[in-house]
N, CA, C, O and CB atoms as a CASP TS submission, in Angstrom:
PFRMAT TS
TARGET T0000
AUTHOR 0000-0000-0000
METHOD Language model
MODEL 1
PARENT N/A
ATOM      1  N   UNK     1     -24.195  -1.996  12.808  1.00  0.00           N
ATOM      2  CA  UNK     1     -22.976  -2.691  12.425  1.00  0.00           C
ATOM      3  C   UNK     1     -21.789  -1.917  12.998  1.00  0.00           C
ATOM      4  O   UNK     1     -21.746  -0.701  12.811  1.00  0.00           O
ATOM      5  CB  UNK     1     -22.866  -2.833  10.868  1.00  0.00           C
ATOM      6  N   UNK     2     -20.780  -2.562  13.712  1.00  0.00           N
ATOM      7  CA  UNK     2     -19.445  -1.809  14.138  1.00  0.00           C
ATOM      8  C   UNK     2     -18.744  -1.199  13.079  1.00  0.00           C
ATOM      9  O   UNK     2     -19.161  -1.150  11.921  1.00  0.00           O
ATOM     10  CB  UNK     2     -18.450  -2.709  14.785  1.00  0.00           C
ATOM     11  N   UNK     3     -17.651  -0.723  13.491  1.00  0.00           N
ATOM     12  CA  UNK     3     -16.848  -0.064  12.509  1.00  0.00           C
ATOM     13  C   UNK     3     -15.712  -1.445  11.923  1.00  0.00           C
ATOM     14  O   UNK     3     -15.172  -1.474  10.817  1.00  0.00           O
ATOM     15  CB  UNK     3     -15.992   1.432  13.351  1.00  0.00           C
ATOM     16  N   UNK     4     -15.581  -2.451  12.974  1.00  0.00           N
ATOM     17  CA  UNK     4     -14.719  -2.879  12.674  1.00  0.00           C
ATOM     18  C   UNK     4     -15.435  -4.552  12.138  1.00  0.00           C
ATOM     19  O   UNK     4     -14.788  -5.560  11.854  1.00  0.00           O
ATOM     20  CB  UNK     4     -13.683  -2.611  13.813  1.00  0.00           C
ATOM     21  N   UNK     5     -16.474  -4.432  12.136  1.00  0.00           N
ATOM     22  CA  UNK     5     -17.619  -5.236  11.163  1.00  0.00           C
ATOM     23  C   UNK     5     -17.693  -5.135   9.397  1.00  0.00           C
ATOM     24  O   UNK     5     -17.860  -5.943   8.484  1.00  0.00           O
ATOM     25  CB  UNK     5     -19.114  -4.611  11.667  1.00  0.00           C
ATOM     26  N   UNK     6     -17.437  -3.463   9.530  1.00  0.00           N
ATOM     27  CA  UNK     6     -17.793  -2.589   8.265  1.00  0.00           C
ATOM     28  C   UNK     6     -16.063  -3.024   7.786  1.00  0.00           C
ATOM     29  O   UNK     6     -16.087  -3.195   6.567  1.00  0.00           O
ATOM     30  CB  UNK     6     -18.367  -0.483   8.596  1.00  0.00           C
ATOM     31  N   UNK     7     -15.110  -3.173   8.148  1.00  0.00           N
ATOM     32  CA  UNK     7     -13.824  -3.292   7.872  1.00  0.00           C
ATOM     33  C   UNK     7     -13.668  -4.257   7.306  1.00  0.00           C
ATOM     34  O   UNK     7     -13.064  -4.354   6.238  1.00  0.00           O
ATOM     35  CB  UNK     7     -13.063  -3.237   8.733  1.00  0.00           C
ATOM     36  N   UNK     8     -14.289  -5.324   8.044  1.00  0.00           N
ATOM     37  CA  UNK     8     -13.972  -6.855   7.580  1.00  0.00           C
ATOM     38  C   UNK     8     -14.672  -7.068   6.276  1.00  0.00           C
ATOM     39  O   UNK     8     -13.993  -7.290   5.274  1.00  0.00           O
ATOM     40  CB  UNK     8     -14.519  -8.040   8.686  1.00  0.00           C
ATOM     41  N   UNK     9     -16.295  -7.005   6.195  1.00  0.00           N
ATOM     42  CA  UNK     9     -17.101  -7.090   5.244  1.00  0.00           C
ATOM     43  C   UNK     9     -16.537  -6.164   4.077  1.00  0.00           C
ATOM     44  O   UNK     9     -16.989  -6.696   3.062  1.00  0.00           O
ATOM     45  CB  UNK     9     -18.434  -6.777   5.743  1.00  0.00           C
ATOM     46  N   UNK    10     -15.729  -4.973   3.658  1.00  0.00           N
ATOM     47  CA  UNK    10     -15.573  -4.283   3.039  1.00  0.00           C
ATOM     48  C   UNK    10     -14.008  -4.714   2.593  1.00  0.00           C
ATOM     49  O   UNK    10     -13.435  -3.910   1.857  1.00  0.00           O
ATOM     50  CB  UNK    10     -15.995  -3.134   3.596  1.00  0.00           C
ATOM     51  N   UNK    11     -13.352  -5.807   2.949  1.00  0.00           N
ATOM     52  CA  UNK    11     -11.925  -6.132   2.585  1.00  0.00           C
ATOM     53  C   UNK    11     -11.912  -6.463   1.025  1.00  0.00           C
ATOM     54  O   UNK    11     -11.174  -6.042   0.135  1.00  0.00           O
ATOM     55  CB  UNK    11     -11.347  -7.433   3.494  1.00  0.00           C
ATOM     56  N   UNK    12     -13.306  -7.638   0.987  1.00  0.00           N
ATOM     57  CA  UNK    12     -13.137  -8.338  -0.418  1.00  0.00           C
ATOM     58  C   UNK    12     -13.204  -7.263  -1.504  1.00  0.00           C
ATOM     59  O   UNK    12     -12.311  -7.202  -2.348  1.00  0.00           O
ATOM     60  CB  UNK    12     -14.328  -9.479  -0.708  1.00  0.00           C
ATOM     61  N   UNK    13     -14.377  -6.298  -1.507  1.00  0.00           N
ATOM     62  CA  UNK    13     -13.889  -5.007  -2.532  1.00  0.00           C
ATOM     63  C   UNK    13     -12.991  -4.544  -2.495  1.00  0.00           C
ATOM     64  O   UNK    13     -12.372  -4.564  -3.558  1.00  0.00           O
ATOM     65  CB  UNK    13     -14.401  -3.979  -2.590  1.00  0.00           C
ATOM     66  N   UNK    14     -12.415  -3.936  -1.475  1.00  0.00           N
ATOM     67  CA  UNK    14     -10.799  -3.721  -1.076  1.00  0.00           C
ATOM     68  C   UNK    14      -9.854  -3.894  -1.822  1.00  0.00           C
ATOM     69  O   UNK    14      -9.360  -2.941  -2.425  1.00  0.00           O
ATOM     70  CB  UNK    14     -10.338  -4.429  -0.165  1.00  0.00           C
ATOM     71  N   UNK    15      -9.396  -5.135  -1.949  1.00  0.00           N
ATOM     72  CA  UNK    15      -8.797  -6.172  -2.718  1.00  0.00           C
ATOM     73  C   UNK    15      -9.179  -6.281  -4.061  1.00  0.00           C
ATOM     74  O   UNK    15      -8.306  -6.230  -4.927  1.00  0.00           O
ATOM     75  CB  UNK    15      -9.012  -7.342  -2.159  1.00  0.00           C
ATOM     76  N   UNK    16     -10.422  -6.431  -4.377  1.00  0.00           N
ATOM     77  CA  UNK    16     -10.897  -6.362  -5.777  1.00  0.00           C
ATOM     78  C   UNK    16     -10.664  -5.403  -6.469  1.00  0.00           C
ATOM     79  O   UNK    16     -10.467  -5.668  -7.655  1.00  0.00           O
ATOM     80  CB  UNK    16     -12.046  -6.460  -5.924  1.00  0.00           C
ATOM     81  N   UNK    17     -10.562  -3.413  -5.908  1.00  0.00           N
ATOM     82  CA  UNK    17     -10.308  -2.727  -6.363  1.00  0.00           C
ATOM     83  C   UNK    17      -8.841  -2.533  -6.408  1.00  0.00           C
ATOM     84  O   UNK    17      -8.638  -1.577  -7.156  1.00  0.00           O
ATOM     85  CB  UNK    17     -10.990  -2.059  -6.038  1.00  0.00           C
ATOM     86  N   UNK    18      -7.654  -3.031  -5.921  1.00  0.00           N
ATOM     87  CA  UNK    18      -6.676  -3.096  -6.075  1.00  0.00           C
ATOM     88  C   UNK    18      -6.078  -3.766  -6.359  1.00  0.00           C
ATOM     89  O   UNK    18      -4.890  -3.576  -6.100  1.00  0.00           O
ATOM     90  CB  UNK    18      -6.394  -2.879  -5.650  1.00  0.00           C
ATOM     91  N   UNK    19      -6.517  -5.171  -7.179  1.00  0.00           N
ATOM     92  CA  UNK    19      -6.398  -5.900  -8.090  1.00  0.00           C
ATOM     93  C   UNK    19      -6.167  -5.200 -10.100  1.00  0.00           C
ATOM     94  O   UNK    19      -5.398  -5.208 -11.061  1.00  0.00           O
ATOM     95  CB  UNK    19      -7.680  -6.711  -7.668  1.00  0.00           C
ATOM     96  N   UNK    20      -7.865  -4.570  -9.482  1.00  0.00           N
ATOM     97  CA  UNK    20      -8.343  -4.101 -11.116  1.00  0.00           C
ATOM     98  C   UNK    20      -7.666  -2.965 -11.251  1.00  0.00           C
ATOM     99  O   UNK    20      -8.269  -2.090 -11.872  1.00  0.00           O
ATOM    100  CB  UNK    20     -10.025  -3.767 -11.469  1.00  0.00           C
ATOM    101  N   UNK    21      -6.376  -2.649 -10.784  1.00  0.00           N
ATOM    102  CA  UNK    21      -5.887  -0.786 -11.054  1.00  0.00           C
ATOM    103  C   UNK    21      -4.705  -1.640 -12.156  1.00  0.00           C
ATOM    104  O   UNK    21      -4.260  -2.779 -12.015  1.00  0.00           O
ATOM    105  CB  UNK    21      -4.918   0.607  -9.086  1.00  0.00           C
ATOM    106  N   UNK    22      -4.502  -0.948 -12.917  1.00  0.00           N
ATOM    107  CA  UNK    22      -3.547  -1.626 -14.087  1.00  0.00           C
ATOM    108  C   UNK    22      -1.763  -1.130 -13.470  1.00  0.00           C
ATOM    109  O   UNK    22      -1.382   0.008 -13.199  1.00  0.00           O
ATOM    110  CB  UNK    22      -4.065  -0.719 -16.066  1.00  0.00           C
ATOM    111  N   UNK    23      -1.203  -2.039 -13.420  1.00  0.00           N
ATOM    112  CA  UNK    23      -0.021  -1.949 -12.945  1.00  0.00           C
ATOM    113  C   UNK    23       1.272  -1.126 -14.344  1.00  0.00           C
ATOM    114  O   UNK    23       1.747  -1.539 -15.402  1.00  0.00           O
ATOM    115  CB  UNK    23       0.252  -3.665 -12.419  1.00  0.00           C
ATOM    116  N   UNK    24       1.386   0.134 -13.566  1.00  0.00           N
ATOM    117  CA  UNK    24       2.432   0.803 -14.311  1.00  0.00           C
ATOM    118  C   UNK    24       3.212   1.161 -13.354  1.00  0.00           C
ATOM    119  O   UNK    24       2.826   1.907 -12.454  1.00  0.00           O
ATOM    120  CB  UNK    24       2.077   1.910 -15.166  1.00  0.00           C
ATOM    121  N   UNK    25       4.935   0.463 -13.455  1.00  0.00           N
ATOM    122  CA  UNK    25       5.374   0.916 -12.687  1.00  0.00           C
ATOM    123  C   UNK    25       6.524   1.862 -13.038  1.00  0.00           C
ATOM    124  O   UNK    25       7.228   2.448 -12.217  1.00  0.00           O
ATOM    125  CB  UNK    25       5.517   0.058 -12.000  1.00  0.00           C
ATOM    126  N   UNK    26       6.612   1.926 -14.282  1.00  0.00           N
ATOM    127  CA  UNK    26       7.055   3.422 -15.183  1.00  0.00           C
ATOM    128  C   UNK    26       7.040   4.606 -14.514  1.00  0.00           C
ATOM    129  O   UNK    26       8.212   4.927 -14.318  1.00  0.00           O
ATOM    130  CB  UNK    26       6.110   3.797 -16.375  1.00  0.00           C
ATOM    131  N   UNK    27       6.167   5.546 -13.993  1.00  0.00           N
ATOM    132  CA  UNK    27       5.992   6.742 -13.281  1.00  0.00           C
ATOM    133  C   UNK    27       6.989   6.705 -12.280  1.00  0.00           C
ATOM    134  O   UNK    27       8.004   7.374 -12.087  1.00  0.00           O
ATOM    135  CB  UNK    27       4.641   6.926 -12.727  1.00  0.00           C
ATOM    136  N   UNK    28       6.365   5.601 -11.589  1.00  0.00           N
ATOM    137  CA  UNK    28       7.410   5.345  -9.919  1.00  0.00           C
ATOM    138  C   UNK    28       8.440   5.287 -10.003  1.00  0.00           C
ATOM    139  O   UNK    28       9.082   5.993  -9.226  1.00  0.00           O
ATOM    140  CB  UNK    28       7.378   4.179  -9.043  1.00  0.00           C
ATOM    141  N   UNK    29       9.273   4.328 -11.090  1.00  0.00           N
ATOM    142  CA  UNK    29      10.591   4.332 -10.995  1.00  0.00           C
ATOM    143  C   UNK    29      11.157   5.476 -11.817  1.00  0.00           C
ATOM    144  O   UNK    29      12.365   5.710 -11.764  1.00  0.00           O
ATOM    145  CB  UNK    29      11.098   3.054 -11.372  1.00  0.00           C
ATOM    146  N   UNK    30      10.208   6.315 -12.699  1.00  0.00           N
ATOM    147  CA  UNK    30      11.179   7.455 -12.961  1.00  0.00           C
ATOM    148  C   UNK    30      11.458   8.647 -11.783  1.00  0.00           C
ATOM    149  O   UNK    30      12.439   9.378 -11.646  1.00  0.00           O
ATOM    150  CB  UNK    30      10.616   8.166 -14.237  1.00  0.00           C
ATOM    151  N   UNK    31      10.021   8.542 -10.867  1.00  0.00           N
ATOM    152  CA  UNK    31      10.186   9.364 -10.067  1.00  0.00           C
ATOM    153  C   UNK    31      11.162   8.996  -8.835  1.00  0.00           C
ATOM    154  O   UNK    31      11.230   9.757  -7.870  1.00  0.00           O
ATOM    155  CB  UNK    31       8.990   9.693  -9.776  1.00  0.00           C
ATOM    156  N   UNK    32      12.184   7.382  -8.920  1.00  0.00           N
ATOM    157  CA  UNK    32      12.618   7.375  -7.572  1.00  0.00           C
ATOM    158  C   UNK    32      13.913   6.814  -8.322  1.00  0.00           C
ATOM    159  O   UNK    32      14.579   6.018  -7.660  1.00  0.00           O
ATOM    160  CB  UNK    32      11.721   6.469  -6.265  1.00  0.00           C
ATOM    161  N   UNK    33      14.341   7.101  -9.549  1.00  0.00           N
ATOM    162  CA  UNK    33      15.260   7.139 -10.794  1.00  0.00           C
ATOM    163  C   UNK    33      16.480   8.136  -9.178  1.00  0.00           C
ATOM    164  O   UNK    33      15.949   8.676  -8.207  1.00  0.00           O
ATOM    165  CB  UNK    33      14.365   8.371 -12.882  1.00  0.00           C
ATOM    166  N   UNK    34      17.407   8.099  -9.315  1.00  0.00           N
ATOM    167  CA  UNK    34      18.785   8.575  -8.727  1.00  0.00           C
ATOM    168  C   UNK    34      18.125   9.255  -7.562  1.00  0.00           C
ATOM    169  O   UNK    34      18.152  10.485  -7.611  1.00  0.00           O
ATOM    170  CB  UNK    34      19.834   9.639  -9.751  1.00  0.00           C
ATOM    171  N   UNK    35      17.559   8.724  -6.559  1.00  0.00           N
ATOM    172  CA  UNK    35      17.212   9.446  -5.199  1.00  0.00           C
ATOM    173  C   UNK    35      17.853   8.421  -4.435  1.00  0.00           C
ATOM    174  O   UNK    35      18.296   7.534  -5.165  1.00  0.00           O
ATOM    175  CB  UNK    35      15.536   9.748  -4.778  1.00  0.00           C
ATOM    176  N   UNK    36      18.085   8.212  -3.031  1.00  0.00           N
ATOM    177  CA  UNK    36      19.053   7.778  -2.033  1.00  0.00           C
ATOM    178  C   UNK    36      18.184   7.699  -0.894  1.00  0.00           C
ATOM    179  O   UNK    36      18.571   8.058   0.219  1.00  0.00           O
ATOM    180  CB  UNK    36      20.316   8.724  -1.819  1.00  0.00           C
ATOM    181  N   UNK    37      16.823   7.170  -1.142  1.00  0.00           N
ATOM    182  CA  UNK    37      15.588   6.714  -0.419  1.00  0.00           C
ATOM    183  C   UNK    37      16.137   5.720   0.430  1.00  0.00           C
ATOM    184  O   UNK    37      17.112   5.077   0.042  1.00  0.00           O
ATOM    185  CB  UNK    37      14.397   6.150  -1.328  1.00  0.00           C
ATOM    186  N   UNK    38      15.648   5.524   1.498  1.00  0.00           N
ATOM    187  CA  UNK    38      16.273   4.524   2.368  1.00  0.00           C
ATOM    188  C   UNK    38      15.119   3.448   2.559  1.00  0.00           C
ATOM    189  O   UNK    38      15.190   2.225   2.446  1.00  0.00           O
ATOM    190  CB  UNK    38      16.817   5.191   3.823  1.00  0.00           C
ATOM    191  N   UNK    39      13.921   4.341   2.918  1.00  0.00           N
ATOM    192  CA  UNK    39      13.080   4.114   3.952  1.00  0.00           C
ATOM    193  C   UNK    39      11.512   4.607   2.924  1.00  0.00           C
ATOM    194  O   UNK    39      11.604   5.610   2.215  1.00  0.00           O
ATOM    195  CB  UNK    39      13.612   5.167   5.545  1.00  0.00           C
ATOM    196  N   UNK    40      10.479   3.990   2.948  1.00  0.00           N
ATOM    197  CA  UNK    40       9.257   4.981   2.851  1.00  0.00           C
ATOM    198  C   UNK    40       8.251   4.203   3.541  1.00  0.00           C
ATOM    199  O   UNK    40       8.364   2.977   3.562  1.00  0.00           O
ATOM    200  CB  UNK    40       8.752   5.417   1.287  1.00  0.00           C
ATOM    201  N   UNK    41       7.017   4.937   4.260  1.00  0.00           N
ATOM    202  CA  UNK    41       6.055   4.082   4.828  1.00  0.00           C
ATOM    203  C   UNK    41       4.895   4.619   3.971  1.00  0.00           C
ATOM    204  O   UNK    41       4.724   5.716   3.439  1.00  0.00           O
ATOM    205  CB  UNK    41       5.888   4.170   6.494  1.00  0.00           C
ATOM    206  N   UNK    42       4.270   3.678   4.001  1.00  0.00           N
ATOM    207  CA  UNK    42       2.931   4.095   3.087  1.00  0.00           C
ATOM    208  C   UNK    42       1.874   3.972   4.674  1.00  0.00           C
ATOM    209  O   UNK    42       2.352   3.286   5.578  1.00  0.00           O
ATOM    210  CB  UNK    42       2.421   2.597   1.358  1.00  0.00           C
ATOM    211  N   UNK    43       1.013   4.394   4.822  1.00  0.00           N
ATOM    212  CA  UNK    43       0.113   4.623   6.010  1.00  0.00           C
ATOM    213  C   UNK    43      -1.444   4.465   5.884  1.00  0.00           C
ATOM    214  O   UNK    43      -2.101   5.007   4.995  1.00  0.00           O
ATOM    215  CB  UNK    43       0.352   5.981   6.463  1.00  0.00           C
ATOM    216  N   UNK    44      -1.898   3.765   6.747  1.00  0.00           N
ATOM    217  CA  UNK    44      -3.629   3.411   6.107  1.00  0.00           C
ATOM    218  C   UNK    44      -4.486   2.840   7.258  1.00  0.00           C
ATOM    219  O   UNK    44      -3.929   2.002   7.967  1.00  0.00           O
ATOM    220  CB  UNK    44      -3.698   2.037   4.722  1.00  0.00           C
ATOM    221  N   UNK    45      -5.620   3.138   7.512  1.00  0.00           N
ATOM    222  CA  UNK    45      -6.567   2.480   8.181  1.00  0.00           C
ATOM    223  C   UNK    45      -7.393   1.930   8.054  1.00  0.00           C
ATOM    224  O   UNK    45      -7.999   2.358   7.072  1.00  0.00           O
ATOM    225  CB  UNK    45      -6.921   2.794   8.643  1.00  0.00           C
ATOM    226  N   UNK    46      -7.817   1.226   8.442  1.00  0.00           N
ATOM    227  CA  UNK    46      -9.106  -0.409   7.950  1.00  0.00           C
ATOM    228  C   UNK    46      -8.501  -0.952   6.782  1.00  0.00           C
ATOM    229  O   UNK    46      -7.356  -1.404   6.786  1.00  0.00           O
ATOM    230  CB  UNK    46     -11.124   0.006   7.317  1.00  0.00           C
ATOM    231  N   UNK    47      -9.220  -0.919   5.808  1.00  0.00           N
ATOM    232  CA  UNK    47      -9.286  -1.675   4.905  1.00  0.00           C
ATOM    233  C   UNK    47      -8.050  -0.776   4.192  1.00  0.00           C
ATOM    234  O   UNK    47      -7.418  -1.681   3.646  1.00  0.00           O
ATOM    235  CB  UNK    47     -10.778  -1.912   4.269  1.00  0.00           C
ATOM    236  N   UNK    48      -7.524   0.141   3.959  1.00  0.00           N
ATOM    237  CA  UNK    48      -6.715   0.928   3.219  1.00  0.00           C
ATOM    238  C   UNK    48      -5.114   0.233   3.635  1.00  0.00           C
ATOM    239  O   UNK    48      -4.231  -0.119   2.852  1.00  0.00           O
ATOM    240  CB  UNK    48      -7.011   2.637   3.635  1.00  0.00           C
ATOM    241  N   UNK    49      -5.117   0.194   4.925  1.00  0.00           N
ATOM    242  CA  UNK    49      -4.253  -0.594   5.594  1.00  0.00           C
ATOM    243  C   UNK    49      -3.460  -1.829   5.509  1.00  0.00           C
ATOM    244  O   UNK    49      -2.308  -2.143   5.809  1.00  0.00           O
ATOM    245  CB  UNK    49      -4.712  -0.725   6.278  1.00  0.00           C
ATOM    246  N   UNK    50      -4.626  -2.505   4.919  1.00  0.00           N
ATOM    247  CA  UNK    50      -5.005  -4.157   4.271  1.00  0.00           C
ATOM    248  C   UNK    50      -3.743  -3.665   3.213  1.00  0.00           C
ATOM    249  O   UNK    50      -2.551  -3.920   3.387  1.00  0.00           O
ATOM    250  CB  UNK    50      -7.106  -4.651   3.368  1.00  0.00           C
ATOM    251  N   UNK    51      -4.360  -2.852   2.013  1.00  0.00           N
ATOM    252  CA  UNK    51      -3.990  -2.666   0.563  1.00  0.00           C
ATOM    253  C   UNK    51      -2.937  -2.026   0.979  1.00  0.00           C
ATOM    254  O   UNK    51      -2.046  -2.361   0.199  1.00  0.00           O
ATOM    255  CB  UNK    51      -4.935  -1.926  -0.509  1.00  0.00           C
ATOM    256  N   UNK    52      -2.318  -0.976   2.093  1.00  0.00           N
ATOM    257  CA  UNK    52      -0.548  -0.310   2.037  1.00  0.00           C
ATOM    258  C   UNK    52      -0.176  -1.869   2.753  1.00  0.00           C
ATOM    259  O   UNK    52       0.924  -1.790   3.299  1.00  0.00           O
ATOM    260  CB  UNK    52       0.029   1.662   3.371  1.00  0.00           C
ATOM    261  N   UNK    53      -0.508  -2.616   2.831  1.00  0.00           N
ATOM    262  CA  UNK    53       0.625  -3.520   2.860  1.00  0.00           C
ATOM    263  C   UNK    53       0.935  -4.510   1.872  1.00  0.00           C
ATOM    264  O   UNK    53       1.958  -5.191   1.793  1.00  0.00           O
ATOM    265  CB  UNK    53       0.564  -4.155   3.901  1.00  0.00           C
ATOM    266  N   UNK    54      -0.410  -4.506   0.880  1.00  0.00           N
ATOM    267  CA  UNK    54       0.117  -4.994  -0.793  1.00  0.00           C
ATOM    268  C   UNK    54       1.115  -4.256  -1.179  1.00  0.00           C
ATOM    269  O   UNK    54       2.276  -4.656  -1.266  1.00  0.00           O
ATOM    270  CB  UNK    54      -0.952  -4.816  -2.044  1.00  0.00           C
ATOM    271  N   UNK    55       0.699  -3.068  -1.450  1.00  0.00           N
ATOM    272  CA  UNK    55       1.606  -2.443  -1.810  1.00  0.00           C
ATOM    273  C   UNK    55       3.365  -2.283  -1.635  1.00  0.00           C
ATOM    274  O   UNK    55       4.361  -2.115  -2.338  1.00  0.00           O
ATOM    275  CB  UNK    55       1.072  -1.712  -1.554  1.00  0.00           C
ATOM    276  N   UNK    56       2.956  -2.472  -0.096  1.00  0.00           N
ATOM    277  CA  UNK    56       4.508  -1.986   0.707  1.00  0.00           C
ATOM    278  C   UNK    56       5.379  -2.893   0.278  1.00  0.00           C
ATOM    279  O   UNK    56       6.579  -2.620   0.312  1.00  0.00           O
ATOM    280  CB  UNK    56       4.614  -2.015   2.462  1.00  0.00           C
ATOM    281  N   UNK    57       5.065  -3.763  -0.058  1.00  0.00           N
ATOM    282  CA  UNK    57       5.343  -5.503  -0.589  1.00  0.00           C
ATOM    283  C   UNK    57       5.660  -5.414  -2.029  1.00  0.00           C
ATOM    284  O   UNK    57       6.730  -5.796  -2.502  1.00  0.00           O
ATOM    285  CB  UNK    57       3.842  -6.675  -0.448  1.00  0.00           C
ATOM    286  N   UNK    58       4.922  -5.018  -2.549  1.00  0.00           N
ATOM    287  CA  UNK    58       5.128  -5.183  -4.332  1.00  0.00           C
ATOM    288  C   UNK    58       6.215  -3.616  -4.021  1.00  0.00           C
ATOM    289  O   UNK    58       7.320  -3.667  -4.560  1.00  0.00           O
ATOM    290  CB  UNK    58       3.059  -4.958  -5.806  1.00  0.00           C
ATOM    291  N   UNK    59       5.929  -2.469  -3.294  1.00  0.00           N
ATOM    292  CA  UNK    59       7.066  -1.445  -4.046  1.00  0.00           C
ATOM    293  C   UNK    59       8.166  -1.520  -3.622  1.00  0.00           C
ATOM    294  O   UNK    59       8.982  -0.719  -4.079  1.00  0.00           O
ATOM    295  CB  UNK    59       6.897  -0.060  -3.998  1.00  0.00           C
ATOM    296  N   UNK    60       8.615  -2.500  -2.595  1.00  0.00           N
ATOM    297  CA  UNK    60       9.670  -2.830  -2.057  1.00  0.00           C
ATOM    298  C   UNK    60      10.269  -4.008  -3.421  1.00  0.00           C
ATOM    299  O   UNK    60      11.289  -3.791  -4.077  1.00  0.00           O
ATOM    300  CB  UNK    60       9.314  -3.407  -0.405  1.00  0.00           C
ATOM    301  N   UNK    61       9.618  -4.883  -3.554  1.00  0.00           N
ATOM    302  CA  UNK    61      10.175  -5.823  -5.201  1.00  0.00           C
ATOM    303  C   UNK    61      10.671  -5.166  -5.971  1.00  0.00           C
ATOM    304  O   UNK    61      11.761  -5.451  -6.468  1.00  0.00           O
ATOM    305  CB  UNK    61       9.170  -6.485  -6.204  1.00  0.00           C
ATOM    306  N   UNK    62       9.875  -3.927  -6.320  1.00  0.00           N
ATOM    307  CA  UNK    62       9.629  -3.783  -7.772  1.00  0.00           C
ATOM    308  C   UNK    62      10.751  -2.338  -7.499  1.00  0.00           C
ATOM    309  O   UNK    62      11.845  -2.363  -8.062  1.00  0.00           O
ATOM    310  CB  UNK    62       7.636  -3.571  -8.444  1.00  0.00           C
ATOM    311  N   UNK    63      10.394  -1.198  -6.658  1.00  0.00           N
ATOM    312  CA  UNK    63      11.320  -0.436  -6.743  1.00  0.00           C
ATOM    313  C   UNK    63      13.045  -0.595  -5.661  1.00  0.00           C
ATOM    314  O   UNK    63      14.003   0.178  -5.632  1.00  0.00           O
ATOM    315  CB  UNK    63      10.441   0.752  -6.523  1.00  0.00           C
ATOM    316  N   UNK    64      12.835  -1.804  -4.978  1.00  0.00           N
ATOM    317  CA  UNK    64      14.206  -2.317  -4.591  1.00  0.00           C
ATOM    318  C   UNK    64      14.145  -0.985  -3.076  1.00  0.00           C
ATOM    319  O   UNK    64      15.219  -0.739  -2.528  1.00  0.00           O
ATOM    320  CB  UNK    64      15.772  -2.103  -6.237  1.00  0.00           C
ATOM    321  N   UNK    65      13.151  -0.430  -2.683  1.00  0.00           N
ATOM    322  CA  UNK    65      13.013   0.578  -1.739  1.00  0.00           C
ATOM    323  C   UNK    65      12.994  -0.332  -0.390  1.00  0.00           C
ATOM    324  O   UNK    65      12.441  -1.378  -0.730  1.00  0.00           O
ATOM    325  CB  UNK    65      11.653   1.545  -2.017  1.00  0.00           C
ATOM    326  N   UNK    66      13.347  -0.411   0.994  1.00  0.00           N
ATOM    327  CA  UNK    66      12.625  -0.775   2.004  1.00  0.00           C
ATOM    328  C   UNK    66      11.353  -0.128   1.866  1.00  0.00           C
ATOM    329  O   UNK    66      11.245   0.919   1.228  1.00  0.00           O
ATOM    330  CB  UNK    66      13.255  -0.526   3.195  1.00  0.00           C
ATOM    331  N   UNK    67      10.177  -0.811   2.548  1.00  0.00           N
ATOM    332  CA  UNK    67       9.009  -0.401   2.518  1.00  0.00           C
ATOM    333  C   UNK    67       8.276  -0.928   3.268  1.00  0.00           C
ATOM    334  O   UNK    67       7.993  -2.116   3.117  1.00  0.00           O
ATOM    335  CB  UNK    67       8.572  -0.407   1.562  1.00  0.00           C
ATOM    336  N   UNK    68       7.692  -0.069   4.437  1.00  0.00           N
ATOM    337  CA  UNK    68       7.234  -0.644   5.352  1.00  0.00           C
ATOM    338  C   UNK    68       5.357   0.086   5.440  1.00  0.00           C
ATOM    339  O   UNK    68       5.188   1.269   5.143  1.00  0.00           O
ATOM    340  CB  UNK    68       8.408  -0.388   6.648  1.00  0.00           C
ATOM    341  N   UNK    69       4.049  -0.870   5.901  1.00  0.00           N
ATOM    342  CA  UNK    69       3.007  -0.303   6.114  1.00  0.00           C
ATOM    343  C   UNK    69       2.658  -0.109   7.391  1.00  0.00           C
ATOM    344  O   UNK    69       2.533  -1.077   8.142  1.00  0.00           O
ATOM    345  CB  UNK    69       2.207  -0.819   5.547  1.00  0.00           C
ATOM    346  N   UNK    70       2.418   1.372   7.885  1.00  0.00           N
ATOM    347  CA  UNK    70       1.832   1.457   9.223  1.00  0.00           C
ATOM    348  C   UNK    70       0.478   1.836   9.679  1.00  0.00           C
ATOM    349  O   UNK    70       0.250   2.920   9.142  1.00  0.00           O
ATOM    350  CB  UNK    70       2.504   2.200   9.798  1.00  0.00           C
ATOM    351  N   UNK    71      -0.369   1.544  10.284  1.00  0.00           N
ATOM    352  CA  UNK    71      -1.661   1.828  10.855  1.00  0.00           C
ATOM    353  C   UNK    71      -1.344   3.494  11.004  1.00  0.00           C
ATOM    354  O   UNK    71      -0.257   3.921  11.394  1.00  0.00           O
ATOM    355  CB  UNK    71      -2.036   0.872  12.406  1.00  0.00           C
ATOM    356  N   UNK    72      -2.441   4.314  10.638  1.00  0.00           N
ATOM    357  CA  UNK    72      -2.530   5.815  10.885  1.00  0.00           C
ATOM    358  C   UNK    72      -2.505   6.188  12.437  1.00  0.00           C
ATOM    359  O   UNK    72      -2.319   7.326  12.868  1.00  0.00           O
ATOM    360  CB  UNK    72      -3.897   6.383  10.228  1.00  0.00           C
ATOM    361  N   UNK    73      -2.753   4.888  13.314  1.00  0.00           N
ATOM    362  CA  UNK    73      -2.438   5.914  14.814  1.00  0.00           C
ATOM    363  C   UNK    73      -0.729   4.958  15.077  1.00  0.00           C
ATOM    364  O   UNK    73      -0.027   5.437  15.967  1.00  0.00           O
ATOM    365  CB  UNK    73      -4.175   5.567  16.720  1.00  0.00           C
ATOM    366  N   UNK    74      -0.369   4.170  14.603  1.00  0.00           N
ATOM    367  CA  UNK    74       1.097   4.099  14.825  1.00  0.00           C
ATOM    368  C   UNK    74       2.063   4.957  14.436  1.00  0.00           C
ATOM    369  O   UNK    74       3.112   5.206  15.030  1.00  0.00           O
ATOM    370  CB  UNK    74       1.504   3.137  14.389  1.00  0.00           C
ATOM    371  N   UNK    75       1.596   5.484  13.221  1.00  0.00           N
ATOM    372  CA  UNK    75       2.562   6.568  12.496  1.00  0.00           C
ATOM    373  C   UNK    75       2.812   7.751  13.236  1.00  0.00           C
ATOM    374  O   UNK    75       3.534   8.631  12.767  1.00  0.00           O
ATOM    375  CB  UNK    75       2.009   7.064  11.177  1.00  0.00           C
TER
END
């Protein structure tokens, strides 16, 4: 099986496990409480990649941050 076989087939858990993580977004916004963040990239490959761009998406909503996801050899 390729690597990028193993990527595809391995998305739907992917997703499933970052579904089932319980959303607290308490921590985050105390930790980004009076900082002057402009910018953050979250960074990921295969399937991790998939999920920093859920993310980059919901922490851009939720903490009002730009937020962008990049592949680990773009970064």
């Amino acid at each position: 099986m390729s690597r990028l076989d193993a990527y595809i087939r391995e998305t739907p858990a992917a997703v499933q496990r970052l579904l089932d993580v319980p959303t607290n977004f308490a921590p985050l916004r105390a930790a980004f409480a009076g900082r002057t963040w402009r910018k953050i990239w979250i960074v990921g490959s295969g399937t991790s990649l998939f999920a920093s761009e859920i993310a980059a998406d919901v922490w851009e909503e939720t903490l009002g941050v730009d937020t962008e996801a990049l592949g680990a050899l773009r970064f």
